[in-house]
C-alpha positions as CSV (number, residue, x, y, z in Angstrom):
1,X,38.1,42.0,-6.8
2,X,36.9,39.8,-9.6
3,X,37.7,36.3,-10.7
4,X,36.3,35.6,-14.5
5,X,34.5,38.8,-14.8
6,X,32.8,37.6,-17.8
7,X,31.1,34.5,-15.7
8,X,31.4,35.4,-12.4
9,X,31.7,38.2,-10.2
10,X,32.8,38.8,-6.1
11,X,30.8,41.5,-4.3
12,X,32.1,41.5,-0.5
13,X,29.8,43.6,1.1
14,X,26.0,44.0,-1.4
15,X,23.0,45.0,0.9
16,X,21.0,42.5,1.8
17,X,17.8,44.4,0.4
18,X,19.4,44.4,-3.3
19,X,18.6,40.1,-3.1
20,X,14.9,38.7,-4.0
21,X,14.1,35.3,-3.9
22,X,14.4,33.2,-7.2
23,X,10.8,32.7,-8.6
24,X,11.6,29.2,-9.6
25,X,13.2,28.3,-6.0
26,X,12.1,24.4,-5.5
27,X,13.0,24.7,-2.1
28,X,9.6,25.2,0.1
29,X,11.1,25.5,3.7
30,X,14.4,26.5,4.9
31,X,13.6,25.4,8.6
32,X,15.1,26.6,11.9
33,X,17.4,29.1,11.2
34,X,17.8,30.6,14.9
35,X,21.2,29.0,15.4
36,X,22.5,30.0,12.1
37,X,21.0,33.7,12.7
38,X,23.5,33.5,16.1
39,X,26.5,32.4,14.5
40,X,26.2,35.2,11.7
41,X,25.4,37.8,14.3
42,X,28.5,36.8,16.2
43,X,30.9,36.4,12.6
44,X,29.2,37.4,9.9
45,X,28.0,35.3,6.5
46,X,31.3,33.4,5.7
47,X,30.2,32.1,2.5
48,X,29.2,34.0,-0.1
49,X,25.6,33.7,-1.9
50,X,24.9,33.3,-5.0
51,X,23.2,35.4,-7.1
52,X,22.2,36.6,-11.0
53,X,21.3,39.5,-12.1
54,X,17.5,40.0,-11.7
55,X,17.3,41.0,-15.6
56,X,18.7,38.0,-16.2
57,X,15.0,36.8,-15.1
58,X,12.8,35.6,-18.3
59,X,10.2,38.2,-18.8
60,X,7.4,36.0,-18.0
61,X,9.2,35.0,-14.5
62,X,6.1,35.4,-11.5
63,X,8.1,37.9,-9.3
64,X,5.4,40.0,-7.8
65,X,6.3,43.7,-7.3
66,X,9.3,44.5,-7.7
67,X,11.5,46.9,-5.1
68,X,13.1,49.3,-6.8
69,X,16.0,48.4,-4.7
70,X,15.8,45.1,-6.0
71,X,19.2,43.8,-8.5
72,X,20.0,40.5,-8.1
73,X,18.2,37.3,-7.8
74,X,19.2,34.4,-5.2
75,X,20.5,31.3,-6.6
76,X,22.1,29.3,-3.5
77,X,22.2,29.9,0.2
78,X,18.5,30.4,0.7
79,X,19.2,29.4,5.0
80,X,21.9,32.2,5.2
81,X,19.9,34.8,3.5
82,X,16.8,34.1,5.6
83,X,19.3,33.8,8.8
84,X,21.3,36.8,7.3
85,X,18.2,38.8,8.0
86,X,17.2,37.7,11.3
87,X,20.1,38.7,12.5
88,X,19.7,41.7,11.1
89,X,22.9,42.6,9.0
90,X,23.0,45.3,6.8
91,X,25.4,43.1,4.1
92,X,26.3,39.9,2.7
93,X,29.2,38.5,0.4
94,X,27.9,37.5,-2.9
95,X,29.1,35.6,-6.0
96,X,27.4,37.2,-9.6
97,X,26.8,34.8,-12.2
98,X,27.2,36.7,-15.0
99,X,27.0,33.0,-17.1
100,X,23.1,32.0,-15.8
101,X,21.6,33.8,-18.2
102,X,18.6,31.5,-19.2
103,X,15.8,29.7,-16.9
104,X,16.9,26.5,-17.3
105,X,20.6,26.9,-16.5
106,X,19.4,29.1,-13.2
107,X,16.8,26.2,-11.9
108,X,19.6,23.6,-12.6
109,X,21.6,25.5,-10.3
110,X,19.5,25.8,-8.2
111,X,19.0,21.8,-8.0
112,X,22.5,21.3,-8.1
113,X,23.5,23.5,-5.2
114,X,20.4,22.1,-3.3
115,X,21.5,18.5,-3.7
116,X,24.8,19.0,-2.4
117,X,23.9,20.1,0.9
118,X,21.4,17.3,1.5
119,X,18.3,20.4,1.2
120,X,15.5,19.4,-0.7
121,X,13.4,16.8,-0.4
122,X,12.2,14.0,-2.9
123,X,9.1,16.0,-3.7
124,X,11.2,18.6,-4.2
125,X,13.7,17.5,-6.2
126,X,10.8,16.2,-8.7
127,X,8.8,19.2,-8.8
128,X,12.0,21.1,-9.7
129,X,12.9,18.2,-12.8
130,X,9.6,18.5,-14.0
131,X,9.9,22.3,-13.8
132,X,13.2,21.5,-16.3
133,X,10.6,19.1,-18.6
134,X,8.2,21.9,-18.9
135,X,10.3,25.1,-19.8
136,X,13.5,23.2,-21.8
137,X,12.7,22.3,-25.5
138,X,12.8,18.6,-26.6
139,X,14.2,18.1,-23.0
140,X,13.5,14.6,-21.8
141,X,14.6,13.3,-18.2
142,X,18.3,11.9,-19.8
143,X,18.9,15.3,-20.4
144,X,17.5,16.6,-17.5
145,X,19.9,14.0,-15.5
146,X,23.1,14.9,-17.5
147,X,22.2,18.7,-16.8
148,X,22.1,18.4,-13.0
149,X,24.4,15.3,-12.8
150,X,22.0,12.9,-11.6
151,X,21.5,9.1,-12.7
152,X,18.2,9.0,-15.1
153,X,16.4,6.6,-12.5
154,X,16.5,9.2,-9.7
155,X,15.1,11.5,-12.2
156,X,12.2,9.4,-13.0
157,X,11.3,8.2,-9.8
158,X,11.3,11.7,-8.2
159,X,9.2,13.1,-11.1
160,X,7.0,10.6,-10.5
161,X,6.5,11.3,-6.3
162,X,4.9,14.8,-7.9
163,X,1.8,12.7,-9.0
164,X,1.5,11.5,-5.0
165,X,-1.9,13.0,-2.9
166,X,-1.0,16.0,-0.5
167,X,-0.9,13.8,2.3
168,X,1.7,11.7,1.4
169,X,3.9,14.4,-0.1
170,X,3.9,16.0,3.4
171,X,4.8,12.5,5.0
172,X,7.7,12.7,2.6
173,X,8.5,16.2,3.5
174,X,8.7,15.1,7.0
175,X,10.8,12.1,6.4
176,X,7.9,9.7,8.0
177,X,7.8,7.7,4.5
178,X,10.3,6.0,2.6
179,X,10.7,6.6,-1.0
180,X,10.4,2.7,-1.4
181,X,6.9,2.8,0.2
182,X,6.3,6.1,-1.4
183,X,6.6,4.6,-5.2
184,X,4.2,1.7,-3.8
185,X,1.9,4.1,-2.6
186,X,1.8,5.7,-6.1
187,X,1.4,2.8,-7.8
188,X,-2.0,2.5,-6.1
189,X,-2.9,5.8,-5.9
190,X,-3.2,5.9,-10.0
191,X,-5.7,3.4,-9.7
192,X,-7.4,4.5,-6.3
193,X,-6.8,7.6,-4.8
194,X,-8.9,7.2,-1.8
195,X,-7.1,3.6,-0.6
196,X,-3.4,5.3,-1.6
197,X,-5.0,8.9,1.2
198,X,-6.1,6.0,3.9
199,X,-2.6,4.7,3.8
200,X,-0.8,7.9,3.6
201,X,-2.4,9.5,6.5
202,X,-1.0,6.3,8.8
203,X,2.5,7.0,7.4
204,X,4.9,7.3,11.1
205,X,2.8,5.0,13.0
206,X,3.1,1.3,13.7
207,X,0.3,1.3,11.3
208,X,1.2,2.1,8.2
209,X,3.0,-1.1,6.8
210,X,-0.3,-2.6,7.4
211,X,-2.6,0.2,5.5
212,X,-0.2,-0.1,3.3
213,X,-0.7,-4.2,2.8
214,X,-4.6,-3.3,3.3
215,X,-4.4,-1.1,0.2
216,X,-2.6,-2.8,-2.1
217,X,-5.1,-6.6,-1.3
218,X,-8.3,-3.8,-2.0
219,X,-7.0,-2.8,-4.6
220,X,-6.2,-5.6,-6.5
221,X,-9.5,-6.9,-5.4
222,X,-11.4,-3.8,-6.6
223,X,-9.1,-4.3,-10.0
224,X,-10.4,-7.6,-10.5
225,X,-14.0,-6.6,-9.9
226,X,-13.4,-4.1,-13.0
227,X,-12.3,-6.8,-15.1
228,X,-15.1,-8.8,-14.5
229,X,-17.5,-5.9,-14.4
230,X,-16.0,-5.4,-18.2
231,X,-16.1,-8.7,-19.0
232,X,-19.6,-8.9,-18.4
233,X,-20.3,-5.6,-20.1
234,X,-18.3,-7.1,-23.3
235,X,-21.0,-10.3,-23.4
236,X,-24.0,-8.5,-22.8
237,X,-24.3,-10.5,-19.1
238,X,-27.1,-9.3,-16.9
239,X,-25.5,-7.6,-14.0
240,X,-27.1,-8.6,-10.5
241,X,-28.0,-5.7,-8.3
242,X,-27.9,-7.6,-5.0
243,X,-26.6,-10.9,-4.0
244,X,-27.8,-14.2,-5.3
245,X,-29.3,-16.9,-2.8
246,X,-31.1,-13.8,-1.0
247,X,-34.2,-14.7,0.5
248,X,-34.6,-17.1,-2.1
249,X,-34.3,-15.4,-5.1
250,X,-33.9,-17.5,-8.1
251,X,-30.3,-17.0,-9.1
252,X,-27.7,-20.1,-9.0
253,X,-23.8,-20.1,-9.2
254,X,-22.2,-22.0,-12.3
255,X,-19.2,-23.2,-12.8
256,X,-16.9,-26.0,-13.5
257,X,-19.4,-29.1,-13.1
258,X,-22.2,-27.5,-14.8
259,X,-23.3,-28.9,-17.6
260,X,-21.4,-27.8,-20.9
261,X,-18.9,-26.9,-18.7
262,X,-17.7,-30.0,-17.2
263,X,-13.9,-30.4,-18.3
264,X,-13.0,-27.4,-20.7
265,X,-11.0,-25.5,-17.5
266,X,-8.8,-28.0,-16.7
267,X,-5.1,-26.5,-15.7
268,X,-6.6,-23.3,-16.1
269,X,-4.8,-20.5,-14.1
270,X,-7.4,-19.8,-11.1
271,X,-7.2,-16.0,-11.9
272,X,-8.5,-16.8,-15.2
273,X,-10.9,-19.3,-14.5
274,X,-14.0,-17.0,-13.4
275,X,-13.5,-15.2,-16.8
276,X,-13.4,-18.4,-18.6
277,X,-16.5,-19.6,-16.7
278,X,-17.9,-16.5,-18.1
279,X,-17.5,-17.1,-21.9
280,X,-18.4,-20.3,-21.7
281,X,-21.8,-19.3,-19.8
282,X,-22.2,-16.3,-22.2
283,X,-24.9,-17.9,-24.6
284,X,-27.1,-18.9,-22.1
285,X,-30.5,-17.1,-21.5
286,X,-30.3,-17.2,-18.0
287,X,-26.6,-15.9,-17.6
288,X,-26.0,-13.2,-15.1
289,X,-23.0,-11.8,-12.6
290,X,-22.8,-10.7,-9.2
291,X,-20.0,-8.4,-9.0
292,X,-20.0,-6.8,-5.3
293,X,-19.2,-3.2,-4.4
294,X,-16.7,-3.1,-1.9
295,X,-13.5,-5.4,-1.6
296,X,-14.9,-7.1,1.5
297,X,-18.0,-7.9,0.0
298,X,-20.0,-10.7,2.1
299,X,-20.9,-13.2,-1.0
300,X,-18.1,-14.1,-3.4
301,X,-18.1,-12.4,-6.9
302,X,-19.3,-15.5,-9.5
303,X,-21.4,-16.3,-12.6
304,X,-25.2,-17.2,-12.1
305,X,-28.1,-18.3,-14.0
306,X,-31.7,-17.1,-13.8
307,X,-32.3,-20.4,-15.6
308,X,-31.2,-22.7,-13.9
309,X,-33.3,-25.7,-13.9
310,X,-33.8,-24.9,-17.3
311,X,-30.1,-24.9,-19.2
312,X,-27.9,-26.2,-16.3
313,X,-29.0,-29.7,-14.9
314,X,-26.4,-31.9,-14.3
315,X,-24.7,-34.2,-16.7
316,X,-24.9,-38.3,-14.8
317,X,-26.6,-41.2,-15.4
318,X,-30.0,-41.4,-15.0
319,X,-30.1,-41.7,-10.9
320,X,-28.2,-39.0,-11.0
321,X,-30.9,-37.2,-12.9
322,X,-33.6,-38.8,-10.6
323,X,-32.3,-37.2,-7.7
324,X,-32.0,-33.7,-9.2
325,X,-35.5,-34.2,-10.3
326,X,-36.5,-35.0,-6.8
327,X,-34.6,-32.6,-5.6
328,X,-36.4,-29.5,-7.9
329,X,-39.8,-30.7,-6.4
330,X,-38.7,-30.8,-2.7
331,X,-37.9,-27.0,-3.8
332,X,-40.5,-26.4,-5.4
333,X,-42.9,-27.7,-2.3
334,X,-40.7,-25.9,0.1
335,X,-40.9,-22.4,-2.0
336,X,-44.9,-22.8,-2.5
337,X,-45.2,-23.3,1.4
338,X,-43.0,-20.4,2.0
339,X,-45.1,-18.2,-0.6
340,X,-47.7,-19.5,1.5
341,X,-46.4,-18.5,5.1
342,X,-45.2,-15.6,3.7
343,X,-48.7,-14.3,2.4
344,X,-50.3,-15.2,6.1
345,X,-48.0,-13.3,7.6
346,X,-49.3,-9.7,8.9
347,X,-47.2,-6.7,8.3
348,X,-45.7,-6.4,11.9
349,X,-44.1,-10.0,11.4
350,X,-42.7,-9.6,7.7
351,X,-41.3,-6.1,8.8
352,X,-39.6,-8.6,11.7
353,X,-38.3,-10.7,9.6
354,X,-37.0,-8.1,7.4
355,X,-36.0,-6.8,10.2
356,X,-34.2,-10.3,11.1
357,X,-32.2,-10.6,7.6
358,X,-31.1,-7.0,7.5
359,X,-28.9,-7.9,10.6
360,X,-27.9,-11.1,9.1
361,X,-26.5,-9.9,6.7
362,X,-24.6,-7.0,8.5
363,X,-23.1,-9.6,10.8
364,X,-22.1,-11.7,7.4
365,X,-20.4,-7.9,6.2
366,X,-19.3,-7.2,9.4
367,X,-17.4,-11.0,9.7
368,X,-16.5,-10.5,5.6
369,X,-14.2,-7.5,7.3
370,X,-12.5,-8.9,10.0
371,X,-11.6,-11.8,7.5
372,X,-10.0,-9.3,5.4
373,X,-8.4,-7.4,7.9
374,X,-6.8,-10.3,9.7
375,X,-5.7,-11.5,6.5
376,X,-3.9,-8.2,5.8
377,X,-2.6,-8.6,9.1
378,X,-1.2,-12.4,8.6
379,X,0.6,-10.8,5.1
380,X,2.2,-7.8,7.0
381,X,3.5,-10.4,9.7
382,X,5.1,-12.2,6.8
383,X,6.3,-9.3,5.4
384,X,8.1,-8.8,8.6
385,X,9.1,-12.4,8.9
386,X,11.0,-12.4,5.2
387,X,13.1,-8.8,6.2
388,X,14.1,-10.5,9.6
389,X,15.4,-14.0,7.6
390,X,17.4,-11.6,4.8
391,X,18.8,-9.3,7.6
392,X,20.2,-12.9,9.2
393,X,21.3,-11.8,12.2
394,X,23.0,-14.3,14.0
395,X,21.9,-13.9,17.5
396,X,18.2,-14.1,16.1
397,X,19.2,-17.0,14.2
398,X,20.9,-18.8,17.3
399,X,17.7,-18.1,19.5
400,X,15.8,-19.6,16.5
401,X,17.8,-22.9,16.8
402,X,17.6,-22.9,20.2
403,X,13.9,-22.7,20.3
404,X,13.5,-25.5,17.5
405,X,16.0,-28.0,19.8
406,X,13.3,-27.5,22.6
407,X,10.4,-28.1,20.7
408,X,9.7,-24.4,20.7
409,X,8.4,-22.5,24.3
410,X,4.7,-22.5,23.2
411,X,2.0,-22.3,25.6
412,X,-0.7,-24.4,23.1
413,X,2.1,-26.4,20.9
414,X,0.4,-25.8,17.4
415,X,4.0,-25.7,15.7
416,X,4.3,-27.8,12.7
417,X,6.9,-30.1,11.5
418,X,7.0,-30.1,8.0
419,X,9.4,-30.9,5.1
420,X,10.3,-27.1,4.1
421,X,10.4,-28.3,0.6
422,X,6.7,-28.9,0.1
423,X,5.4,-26.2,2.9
424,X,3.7,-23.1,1.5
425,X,5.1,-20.4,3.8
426,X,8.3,-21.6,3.3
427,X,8.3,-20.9,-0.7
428,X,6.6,-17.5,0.0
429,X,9.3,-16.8,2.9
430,X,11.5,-17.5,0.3
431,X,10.2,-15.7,-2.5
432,X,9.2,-18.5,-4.6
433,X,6.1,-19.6,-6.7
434,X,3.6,-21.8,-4.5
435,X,4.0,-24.1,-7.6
436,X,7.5,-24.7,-7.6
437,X,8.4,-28.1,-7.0
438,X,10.1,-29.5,-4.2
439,X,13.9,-30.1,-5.8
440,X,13.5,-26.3,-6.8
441,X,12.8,-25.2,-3.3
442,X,15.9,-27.6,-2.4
443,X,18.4,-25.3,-4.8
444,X,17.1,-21.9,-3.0
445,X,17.7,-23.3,0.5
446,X,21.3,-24.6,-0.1
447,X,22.4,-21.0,-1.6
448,X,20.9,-19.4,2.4
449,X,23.7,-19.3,5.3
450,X,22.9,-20.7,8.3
451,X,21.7,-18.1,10.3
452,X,18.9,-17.2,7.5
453,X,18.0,-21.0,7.1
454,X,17.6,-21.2,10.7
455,X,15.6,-18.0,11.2
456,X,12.9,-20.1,7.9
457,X,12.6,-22.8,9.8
458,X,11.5,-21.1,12.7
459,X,8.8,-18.9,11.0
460,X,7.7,-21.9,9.1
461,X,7.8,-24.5,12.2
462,X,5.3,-21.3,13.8
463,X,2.4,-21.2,10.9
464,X,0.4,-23.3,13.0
465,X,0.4,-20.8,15.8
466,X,0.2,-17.8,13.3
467,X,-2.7,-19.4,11.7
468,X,-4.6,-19.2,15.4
469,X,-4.1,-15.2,14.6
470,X,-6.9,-15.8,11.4
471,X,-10.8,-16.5,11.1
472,X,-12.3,-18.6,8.4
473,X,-15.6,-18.1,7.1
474,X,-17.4,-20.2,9.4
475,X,-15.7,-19.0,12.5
476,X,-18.9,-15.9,13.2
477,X,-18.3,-14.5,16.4
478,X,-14.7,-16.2,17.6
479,X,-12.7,-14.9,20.1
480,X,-9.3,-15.4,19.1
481,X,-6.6,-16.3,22.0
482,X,-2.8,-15.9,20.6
483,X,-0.1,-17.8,22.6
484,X,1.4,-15.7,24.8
485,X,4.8,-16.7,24.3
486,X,4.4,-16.1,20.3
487,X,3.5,-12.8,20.7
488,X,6.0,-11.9,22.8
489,X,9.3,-13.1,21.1
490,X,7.6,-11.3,18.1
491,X,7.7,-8.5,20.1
492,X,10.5,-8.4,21.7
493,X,13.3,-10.2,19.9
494,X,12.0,-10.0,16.4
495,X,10.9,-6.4,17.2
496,X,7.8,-6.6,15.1
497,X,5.1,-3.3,15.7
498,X,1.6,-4.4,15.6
499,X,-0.8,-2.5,14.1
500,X,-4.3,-1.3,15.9
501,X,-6.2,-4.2,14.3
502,X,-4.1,-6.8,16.3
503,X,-3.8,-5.0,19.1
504,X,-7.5,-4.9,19.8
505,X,-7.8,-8.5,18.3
506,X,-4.9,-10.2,20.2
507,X,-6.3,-7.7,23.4
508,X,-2.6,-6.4,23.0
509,X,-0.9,-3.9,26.1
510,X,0.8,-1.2,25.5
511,X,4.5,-3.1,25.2
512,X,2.8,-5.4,22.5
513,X,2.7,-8.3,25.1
514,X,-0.8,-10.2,25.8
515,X,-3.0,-8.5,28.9
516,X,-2.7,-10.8,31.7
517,X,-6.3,-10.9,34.5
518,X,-3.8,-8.9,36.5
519,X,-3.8,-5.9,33.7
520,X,-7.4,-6.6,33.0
521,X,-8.1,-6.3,36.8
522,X,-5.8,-3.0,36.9
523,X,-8.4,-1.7,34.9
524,X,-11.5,-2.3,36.5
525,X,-9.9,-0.7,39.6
């Protein structure tokens, strides 16, 4: 029986060893097939295959050897042919299409039939659309969309998910990572492959949103530290091989009060304003940059001069310029007595002392980290907190009330009161600028319902206690202690999963509650 012989073509019983695989196949796994296998054994393949003719292949098609056996080529139903054969049946129905005569029309087939049952995955999908790009002339991804019937965007982003690291395109595979986070990972991965592979190998794990977070601060930092690095390059800068201010080297920051520089940066944006520094600095003899290596560098990344005392004294009145001149002598006595203790010293204590400042300044790297990793902490939490206020669920949003009429259930009481109009979380909970005035902040909170104003207030009522969860600079050595009470309603009724960093800093149990001395005594038993 045919139907359209000349496009397509019903064979009822074709031996399953006259069907090869489609070289071009973008599907990589067809999965458990056992309880597909049993049905088949027990009824047979209900629905046909589809097939070509294998000459229908382009001559240049990677088959491998060929059985001589060997006529058709499988289009769709890639799970019943592999289930067809471990059941072990002799034949399967087929549909011949006579009509897929060219590579292009047979892989958008392939896509097409794919798609509809739900099959391949994003990486898939995109290695298949590119696959379209590559072989179709003056093909472009509208025309791959209107051949597989596919909106243009979909095209784009899942050609894209092809330029992902191995290790995220397997997270993908096994549905542990979203597409959204996927395109986020890829937007760093162009820049830094090694940062986008740390993230990707967290992906399933209460981790990963905050590798992820982690990522994207390091590599904006490292960004930044390019464009100064070029910067510098451009005006012929010295570039400082270790940190200024180290055991007294001569180095000294510039900047906005120094002279020449005194008002020109005014209102200047403060992403801008190192790079401005720099120009202005440019001429100088003495000008030179430290640029660290690493994101978490211990000393900040600024302009210097190896002049100093020469080109940069400050700009006052003439006490002003009496106490600087004092000033330069009480240095200059204190580094000629230090040159002077430092030559009587024998080897054995100047190896000590190196000795001494080699571990200061691995504590100082050491502290650097934990700043930035509670920091990309603090931004995950947030992260959290603006999904919970746009999800406004109105239980949440009554227990949020309730708390705020009770002056909140904290153990230490560092909640603030604030007018949300002015407050800083409360803009960036909101989405807006931190430089948005207060009458603009007004107009976004009247257009939130109820339950998602009341769910701000509380996040922004807790900053104080979040804050606690943070170390500044000074704070070597701190042993933080969260409010119990916090963590726990994060826990349990904002469902919020901390990540390994906070649950070795908070000293977190396995629920995401605060050890108690009961747990703590549990384990020394």
């Amino acid at each position: 029986m045919t139907t359209d012989q000349t496009a397509k073509e019903f064979l009822p019983d074709l031996p399953l060893g006259k069907v090869a695989q489609h070289p071009d196949n973008p599907r990589h796994d067809v999965g458990d097939v056992t309880d597909l296998a049993a049905s088949i054994k027990d009824h047979g393949v209900l629905e046909p295959l589809v097939v070509i003719p294998f000459n229908h292949l382009p001559d240049d098609a990677a088959t491998g050897p060929r059985r001589k056996s060997t006529e058709y080529a499988l289009i769709a139903g890639h799970r019943r042919l592999a289930a067809a054969k471990a059941a072990k049946v002799k034949t399967v129905p087929v549909i011949v299409r006579h009509d897929l005569d060219t590579r292009d029309q047979q892989i958008a087939a392939m896509v097409i039939e794919n798609q509809h049952r739900a099959d391949l995955s994003p990486i898939e999908e995109g290695e298949a659309y590119q696959l379209l790009l590559d072989i179709t002339p003056d093909s472009n991804q509208a025309k791959v969309a209107a051949a597989v019937g596919m909106p243009k965007k979909r095209i784009s982003e899942r050609v894209r998910l092809t330029k992902l690291g191995d290790t995220a395109k397997t997270a993908i595979h096994d549905g542990q990572l979203s597409l959204t986070d996927a395109l986020e990972l890829l937007a760093i991965e162009t820049r830094h492959p090694d940062l986008a592979e740390k993230a990707a190998l967290a992906a399933g794990t209460p981790d990963f949103k905050y590798e992820l977070t982690r990522a994207k601060q390091d590599a904006d930092t490292l960004d930044r530290y390019d464009r100064y690095r070029a910067k510098a390059e451009e005006l012929g800068t010295t570039i400082l091989d270790k940190a200024p201010g180290y055991q007294g080297s001569a180095p000294r920051r510039v900047g906005q009060q120094t002279k020449g520089l005194t008002d020109a940066f005014t209102g200047v944006d403060p992403a801008q304003l190192t790079l401005a520094v720099g120009d202005a600095h440019a001429q100088c003899p003495g000008a030179a940059v430290y640029i660290p290596k690493t994101a978490s560098g211990s000393y900040e990344l600024g302009w210097y001069c190896t002049q100093y005392t020469d080109h940069h004294v400050p700009t006052r009145e003439e006490q002003e310029a009496e106490r600087v001149a004092g000033q330069e002598q009480r240095e200059r006595e204190q580094a000629a007595a230090e040159e002077a203790r430092l030559a009587a010293l024998t080897d054995e204590e100047r190896a000590e002392e190196e000795r001494a400042a080699a571990e200061k300044a691995a504590a100082e790297e050491a502290h650097a980290e934990r700043r930035v990793a509670l920091d990309a902490a603090q931004a995950t939490r947030r992260a959290h907190f603006i999904d919970v206020i746009n999800q406004a669920d109105p239980a949440l949003a009554k227990a949020a009330l309730l708390d705020a009429c009770t002056c909140f259930p904290f153990e230490y009481d560092t909640y603030i009161e604030t007018d949300l109009r002015r407050d800083v979380v409360a803009k960036e909970l909101l989405g807006l600028d931190p430089l948005d005035k207060p009458d603009d902040v007004a107009d976004e909170m009247r257009r939130l319902t109820a339950d998602k104003l009341a769910l701000l207030l509380w996040f922004t009522a807790t900053r104080g206690i979040d804050d606690d969860l943070t170390v500044q600079s000074w704070q070597r050595g701190v042993t933080l202690t969260p409010d119990p009470e916090y963590i726990r309603i994060l826990t349990d009724r904002y469902g919020y999963q901390w990540s390994t960093v906070e649950i070795e800093e908070f000293n977190l149990d396995d629920h995401g509650h605060v050890r108690t001395e009961d747990d703590e005594a549990g384990d020394a038993a």
